[in-house]
Backbone as numpy.savetxt, mean C-alpha at the origin, in Angstrom:
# Nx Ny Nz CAx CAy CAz Cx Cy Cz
10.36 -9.15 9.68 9.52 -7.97 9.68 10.40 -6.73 9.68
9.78 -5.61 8.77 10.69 -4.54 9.17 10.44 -3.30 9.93
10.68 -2.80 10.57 10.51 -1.96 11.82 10.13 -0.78 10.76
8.97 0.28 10.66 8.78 1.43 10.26 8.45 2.42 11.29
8.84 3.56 11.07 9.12 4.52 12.06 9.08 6.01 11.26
8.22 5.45 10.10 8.67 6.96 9.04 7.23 7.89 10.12
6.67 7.87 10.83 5.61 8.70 11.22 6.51 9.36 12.68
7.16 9.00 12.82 7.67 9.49 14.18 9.44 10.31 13.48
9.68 9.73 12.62 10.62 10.57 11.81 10.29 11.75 11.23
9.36 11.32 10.73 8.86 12.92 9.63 7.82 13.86 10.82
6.99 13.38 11.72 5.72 13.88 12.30 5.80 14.30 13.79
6.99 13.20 14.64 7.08 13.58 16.05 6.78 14.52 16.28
7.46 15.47 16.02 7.37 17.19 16.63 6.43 17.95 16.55
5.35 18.04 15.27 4.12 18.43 15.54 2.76 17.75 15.35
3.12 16.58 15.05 1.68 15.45 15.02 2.21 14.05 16.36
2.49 14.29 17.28 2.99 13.18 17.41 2.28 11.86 18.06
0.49 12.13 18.15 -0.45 11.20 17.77 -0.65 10.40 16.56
-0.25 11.93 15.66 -0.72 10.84 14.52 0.69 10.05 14.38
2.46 10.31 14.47 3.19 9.51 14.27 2.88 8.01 15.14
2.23 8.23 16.82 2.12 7.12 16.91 1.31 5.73 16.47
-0.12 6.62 16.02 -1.16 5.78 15.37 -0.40 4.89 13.98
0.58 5.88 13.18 1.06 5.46 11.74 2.29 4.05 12.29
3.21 4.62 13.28 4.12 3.42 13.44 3.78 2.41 14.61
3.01 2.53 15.45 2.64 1.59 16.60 1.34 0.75 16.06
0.51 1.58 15.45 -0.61 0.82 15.20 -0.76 0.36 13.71
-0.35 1.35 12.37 -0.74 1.17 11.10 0.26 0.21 10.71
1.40 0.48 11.29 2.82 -0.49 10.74 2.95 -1.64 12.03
2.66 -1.39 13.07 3.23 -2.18 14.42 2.19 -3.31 14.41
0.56 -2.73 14.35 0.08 -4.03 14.95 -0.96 -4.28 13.50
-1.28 -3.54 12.04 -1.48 -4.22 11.59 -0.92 -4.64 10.03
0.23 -3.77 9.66 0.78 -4.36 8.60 1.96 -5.18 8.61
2.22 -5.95 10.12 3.25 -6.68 10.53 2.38 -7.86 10.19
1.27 -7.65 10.62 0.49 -9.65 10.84 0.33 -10.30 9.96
2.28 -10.54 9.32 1.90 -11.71 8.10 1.24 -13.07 8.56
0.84 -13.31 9.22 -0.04 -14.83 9.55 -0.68 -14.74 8.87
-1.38 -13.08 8.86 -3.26 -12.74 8.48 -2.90 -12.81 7.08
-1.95 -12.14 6.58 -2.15 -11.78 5.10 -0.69 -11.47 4.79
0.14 -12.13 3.83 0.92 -11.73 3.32 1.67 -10.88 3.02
3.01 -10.20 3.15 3.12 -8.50 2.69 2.81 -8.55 0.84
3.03 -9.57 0.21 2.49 -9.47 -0.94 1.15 -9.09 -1.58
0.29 -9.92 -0.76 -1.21 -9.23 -0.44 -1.40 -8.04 -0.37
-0.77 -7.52 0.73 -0.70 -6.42 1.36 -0.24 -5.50 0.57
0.59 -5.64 -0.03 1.07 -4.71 -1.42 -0.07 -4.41 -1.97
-0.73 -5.62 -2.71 -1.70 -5.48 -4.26 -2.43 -4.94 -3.07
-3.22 -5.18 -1.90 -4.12 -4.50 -1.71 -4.27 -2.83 -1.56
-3.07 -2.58 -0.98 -2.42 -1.08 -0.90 -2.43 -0.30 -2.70
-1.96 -1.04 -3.14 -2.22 -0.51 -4.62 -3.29 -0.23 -5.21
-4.13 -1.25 -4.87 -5.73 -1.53 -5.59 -6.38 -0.18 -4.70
-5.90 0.38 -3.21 -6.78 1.45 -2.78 -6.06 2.56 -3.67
-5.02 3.01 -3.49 -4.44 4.09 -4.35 -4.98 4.27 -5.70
-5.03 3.32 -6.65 -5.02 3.32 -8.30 -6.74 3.80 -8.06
-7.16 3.04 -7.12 -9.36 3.24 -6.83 -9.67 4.55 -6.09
-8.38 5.19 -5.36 -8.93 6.41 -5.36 -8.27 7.69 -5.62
-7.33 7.18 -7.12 -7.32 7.71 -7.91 -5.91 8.76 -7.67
-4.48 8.07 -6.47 -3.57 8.24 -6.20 -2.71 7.93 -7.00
-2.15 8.63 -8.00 -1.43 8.25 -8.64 0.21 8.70 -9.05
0.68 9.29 -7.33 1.68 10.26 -7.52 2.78 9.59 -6.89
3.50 10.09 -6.19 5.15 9.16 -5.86 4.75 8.05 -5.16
3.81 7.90 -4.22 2.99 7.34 -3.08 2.94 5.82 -4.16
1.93 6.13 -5.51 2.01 4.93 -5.91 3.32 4.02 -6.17
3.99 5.08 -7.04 5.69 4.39 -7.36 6.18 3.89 -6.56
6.14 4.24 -5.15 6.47 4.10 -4.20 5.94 2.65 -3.40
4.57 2.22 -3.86 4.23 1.30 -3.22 4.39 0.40 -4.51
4.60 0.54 -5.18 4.84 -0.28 -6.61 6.15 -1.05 -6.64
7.28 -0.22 -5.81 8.67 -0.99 -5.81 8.46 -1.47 -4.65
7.81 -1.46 -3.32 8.04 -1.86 -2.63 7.23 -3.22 -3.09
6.44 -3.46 -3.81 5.23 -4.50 -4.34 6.40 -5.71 -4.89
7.37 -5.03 -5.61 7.91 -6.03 -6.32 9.04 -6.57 -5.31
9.48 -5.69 -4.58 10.46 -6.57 -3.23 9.72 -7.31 -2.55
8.09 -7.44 -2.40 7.31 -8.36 -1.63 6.96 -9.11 -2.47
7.32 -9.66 -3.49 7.11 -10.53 -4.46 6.11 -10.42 -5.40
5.48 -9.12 -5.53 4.45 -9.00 -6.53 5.19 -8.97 -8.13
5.06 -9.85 -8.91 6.16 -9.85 -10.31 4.81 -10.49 -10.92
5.49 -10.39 -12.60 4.72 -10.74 -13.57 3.93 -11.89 -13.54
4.81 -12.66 -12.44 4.19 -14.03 -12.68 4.71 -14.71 -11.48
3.89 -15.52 -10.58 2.32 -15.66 -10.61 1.20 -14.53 -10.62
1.66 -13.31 -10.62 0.60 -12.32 -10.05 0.70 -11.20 -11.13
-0.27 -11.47 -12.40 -0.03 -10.50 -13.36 -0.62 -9.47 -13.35
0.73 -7.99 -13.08 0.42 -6.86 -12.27 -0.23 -6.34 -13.21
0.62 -6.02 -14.78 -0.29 -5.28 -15.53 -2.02 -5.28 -15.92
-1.94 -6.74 -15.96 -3.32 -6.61 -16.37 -4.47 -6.76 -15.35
-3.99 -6.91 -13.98 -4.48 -6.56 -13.07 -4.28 -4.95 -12.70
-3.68 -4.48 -12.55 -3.74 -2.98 -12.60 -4.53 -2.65 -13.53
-4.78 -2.81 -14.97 -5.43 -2.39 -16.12 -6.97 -2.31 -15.76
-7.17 -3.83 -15.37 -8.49 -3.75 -14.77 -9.24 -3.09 -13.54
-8.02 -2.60 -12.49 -8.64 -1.85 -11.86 -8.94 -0.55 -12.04
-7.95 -0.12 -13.05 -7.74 1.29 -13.33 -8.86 1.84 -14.27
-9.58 0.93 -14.85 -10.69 0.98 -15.94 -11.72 0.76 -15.06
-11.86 -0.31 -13.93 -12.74 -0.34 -12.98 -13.21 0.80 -12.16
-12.58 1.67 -11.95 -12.37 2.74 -10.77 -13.21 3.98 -11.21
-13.04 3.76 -12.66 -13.33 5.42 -13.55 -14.71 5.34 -13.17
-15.17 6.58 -12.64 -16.59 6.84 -12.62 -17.68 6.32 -13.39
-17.05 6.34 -15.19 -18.26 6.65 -15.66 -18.49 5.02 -16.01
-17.25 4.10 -15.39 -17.46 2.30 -15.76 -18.55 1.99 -14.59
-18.56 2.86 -14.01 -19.83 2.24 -12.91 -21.26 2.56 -12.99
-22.90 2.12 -12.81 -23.94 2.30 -13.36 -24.39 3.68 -12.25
């Protein structure tokens, strides 16, 4: 597991609720619990919220390399055309 601490790095000094909520609770107690779910999972699922609400700035790139160090690759888990479909999924006007 890897220890994250970017909320108490960047936020201590004037949020330092919200740094603890981001590294004690968002990173500490629930994006550690690979039992529950995979960090690979955990990737595509992190992606699938970004691309659906329509985040598409360093944040994504950002969770995109970290996707492929958690093993999200072409294969078994085909990103493009899974991305494709969400990204066409998401657009307003594909929904009734």
């Amino acid at each position: 597991m890897i220890k994250q601490t970017a909320g108490r790095d960047a936020f201590n000094d004037f949020a330092p609720k919200f740094a603890e909520l981001n590294d004690d609770v968002l990173f500490g107690e629930i994006w550690s619990r690979e039992d529950k779910l995979s960090l690979k999972l955990r990737s595509v699922v992190t992606i699938s919220t970004l691309i659906g609400k329509g985040i598409v700035d360093s944040s994504l790139k950002y969770h995109l390399e970290s996707a492929r160090k958690n093993g999200v690759t072409r294969i078994p888990c085909p990103v493009i055309p899974w991305m494709s479909q969400l990204a066409l999924s998401s657009i307003p006007w594909s929904t009734p």
